[in-house]
N, C-alpha and C positions, 0 to 999 in steps of 0.2 A: 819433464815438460817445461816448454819456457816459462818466464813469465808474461803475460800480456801489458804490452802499455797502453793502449786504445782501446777502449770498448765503445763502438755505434751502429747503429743499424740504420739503413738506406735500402730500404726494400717496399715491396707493393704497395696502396694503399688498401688492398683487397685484405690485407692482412692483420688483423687488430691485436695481438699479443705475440709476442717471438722472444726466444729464448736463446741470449749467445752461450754459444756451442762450450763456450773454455769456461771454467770456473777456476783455473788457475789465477790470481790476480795478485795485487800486490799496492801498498799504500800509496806507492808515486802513480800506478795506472789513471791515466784521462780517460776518465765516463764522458762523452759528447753526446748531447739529447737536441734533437732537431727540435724543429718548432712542430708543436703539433702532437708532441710526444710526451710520453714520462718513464720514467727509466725508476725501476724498483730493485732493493737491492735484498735478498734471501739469503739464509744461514741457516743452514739445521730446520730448512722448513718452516723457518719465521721471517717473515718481512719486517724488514730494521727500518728502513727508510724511502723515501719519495724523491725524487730526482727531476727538476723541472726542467726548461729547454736552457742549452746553454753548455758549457764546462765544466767540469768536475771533476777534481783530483783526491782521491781517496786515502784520507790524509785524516789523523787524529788532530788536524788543528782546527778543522770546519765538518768532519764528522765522529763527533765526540763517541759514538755506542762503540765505535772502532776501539777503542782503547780498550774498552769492555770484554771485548770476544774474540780480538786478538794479541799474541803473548808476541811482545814488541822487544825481541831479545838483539835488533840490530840497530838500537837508537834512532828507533821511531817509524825505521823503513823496514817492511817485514812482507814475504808473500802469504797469503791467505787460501783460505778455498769458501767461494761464493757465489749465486749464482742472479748473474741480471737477467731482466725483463724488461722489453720496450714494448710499451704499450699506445697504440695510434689511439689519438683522439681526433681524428678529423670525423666529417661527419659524411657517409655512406649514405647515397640515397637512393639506391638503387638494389636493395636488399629483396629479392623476389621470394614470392610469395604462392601457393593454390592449394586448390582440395584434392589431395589424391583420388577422393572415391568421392560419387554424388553423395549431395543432401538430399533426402529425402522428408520433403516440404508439401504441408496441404495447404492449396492455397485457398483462402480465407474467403475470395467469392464465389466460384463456381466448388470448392470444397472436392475436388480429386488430388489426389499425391501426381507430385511433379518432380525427378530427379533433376538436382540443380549441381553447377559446378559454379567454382568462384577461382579468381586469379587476381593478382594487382601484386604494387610495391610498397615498402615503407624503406622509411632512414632513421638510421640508428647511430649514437656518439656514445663511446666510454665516457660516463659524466666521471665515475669512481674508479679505476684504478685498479686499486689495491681489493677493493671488493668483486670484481669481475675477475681476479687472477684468482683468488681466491675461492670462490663459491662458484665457480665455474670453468677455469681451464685446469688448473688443476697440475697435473704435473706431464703433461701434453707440452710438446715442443714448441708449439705455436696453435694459435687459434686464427681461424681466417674467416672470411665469407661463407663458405658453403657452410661450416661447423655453426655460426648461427642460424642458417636456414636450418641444419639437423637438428640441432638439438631445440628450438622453439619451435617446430613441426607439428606438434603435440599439441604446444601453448596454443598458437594462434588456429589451428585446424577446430579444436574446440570451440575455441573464442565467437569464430568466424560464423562456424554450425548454429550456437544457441545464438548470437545475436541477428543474424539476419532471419531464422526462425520469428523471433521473440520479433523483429522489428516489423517485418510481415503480417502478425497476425494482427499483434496491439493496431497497429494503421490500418488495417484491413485491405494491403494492396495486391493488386491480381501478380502472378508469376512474370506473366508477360507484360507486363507495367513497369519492375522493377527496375531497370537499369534507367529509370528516370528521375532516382531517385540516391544516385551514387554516393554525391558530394555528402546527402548527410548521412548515411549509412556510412564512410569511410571515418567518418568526426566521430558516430555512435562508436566505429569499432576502435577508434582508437583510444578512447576513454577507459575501454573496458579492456585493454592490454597492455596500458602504459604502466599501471600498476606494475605487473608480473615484472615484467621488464625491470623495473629500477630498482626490484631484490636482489639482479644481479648486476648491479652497477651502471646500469644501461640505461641510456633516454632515448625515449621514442621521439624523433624531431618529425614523424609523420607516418601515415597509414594511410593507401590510398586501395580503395575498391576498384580495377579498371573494366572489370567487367562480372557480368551474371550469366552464363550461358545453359539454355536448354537442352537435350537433343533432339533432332529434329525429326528423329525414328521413332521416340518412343509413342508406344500407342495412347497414353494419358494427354500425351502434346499434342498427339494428330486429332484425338476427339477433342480438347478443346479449343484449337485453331479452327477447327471446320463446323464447330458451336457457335464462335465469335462473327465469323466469317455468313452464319446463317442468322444471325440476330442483326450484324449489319443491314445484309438484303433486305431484310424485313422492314428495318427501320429506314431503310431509302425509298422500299415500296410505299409502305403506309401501314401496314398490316401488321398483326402479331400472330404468335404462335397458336393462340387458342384458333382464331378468325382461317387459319391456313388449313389447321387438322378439320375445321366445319368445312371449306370447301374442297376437302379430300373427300371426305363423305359424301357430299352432292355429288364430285365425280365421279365416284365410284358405285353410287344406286342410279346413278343418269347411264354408266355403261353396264350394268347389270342385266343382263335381258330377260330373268328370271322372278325379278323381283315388278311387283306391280308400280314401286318407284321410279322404274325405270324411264316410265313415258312421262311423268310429271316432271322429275329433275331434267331431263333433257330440254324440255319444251323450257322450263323456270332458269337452267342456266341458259339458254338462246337469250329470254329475255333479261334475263342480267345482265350480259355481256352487253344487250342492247343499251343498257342505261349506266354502262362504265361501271359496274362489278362493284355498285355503289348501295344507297338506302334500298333497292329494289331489290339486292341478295341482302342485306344484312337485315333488312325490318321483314317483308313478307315472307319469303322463304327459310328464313329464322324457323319460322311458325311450322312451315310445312315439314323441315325437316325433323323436328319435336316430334308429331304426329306422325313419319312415317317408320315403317319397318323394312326397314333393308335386309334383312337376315331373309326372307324368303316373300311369295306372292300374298298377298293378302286383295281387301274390297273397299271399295269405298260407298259408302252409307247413302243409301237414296232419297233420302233427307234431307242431309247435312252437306252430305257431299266430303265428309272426313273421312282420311284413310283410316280401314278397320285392319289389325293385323289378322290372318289366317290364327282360326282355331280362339279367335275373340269372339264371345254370342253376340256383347248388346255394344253399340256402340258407345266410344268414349263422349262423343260429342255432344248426341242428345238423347240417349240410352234407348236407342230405336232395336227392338230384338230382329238381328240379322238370319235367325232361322227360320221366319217366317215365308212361304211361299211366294216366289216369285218376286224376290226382293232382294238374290242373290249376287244381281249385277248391277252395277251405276247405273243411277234415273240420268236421263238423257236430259231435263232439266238444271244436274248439278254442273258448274261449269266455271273459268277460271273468268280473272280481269284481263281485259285485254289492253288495259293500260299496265299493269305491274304486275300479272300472272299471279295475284293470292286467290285460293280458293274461293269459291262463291256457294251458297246454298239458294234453294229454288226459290225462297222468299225475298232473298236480297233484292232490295233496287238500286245503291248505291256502294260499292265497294268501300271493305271495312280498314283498309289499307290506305288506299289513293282519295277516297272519293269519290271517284269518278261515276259516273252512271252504268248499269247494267242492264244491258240489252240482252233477256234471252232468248233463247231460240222459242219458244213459243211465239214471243211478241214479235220475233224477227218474220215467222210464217204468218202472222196476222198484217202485219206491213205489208209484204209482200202479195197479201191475197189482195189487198185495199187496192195496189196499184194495179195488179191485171185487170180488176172491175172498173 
């Protein structure tokens, strides 16, 4: 085999350690190191020496270990066997990055598991050399781009899992909140990987988070998009969720035809709606719906004028015994406000809600006799 007189490398920048092919060399051979590079020179598996950008002629009078470890039986000019490496030190920044499989993350306000994915870039430079051939390409021909995505796969797939976890919960932010909060999620993670990295000679010049993504299928996503999405409306309406399940209930004993609430809620939501779904369902009707029973027909007390539920003997209101004869139907005296529909008993004169004066029907039949006479 010849000897070589040139050794250089001029090839990708995708590629950060290469190994020329010949290890036949020889004392006069010119090592040529681009800018940007460093050129190492191995023997039996040991790295002798470092090679900066520039020229270099392999010569016992400027690399003295030469003398050392080769037998120089031709006055000084002698071939050898060794093996270079060029190693790119520019800086890559376009080193890509994701999570093969979700995280599976609770997120810390509404508290359901939400499978998450993550993707971005970082840049990375050979700070070390000699340390990166070494602890990590090893006796591989070359090492390039993909082969750091491979083999820190691991590193940063971990990395990525426990700290956007861990950053999540500490802050308490929702899943779907998170990509507002990239810039310093990409600075946290890159704190926590720069380390690893520069065991193997390596500097992180950056980590960037470009995105958070959900799926849009999943059922944990779909129930807490159509959560949010009902906690809005709520909050544009005025109302909350307690206030909406109480007028689920009025609607639902107002259309019940079976239950003796039926006639009260109907006529109490008529007049709600009359006064804008306002103090007039939230203060009196409040009341009325406490006292009734939806679950089936019941009476209301000829007293009081309180709904009794069926298979109740005395009433709640003013412990009137409901099995007494002829006291099994509403007294025709008990009767609503006709300013705000709250119940009324026969002694009222003045509405316990509103105010307002109560006109009942007896007094209404004594008016009315006054004026035909």
């Amino acid at each position: 085999m010849a000897i070589v007189s040139v050794v250089k490398y001029d090839g990708s920048p995708d590629v950060f350690a290469w190994k020329y092919p010949d290890s036949e060399l020889g004392t006069w051979t010119q090592l040529i190191v681009n800018e940007s590079q460093q050129a190492i020179l191995f023997k039996g598996g040991q790295a002798l020496d470092v090679f900066e950008a520039g020229r270099h002629t392999l010569s016992t009078s400027n690399i003295p270990f030469l003398e050392k470890v080769i037998n120089l039986p031709f006055g000084g000019q002698s071939p050898f066997s060794a093996e270079v490496w060029f190693v790119n030190k520019q800086f890559n920044l376009d080193v890509k990055w994701g999570t093969p499989s979700p995280i599976q993350i609770q997120d810390p306000v509404f508290g359901v598991f939400v499978p998450v994915r993550s993707h971005g870039v970082f840049g990375i430079q050979i700070d070390d050399a000699k340390r990166f051939l070494v602890k990590l390409v090893g006796t591989l021909p070359s090492f390039t781009k993909d082969d750091i995505m491979r083999y820190f796969r691991g590193v940063y797939v971990s990395r990525v899992k426990d700290a956007i976890s861990t950053y999540i919960l500490e802050r308490k932010i929702g899943i779907l909140e998170i990509n507002r909060y990239l810039d310093e999620l990409s600075e946290y993670l890159q704190e926590r990987i720069e380390p690893v990295m520069s065991d193997y000679g390596i500097s992180l010049a950056n980590f960037f988070v470009n995105d958070i993504s959900i799926p849009e299928d999943d059922s944990a996503v779909v129930t807490l998009k159509q959560a949010l999405a009902k906690k809005a409306e709520m909050e544009l309406i005025g109302y909350t969720y307690v206030q909406e399940r109480s007028f689920d209930t009025l609607e639902g004993a107002a259309s019940n035809p079976g239950s003796t609430a039926s006639d009260l809620m109907g006529a109490g939501l008529g007049l709600g709606m009359g006064f804008g779904m306002g103090g007039g369902v939230g203060g009196a009707f409040a009341d009325v719906a406490r006292n009734l029973s939806v679950a089936g027909p019941g009476r209301l007390c000829p007293a009081c004028g309180q709904a009794v539920p069926a298979g109740q003997r005395f009433c709640g209101g003013c412990g009137r015994d409901m099995s007494k004869s002829g006291e099994s139907s509403p007294s025709k005296a008990a009767s609503f406000c006709m300013e705000c529909g709250a119940p009324l008993s026969a002694a009222m004169k003045f509405c316990g809600q509103c105010g307002a004066p109560v006109a009942h029907r007896g007094d209404e039949s004594k008016s009315t006799s006054r004026e035909e006479n």
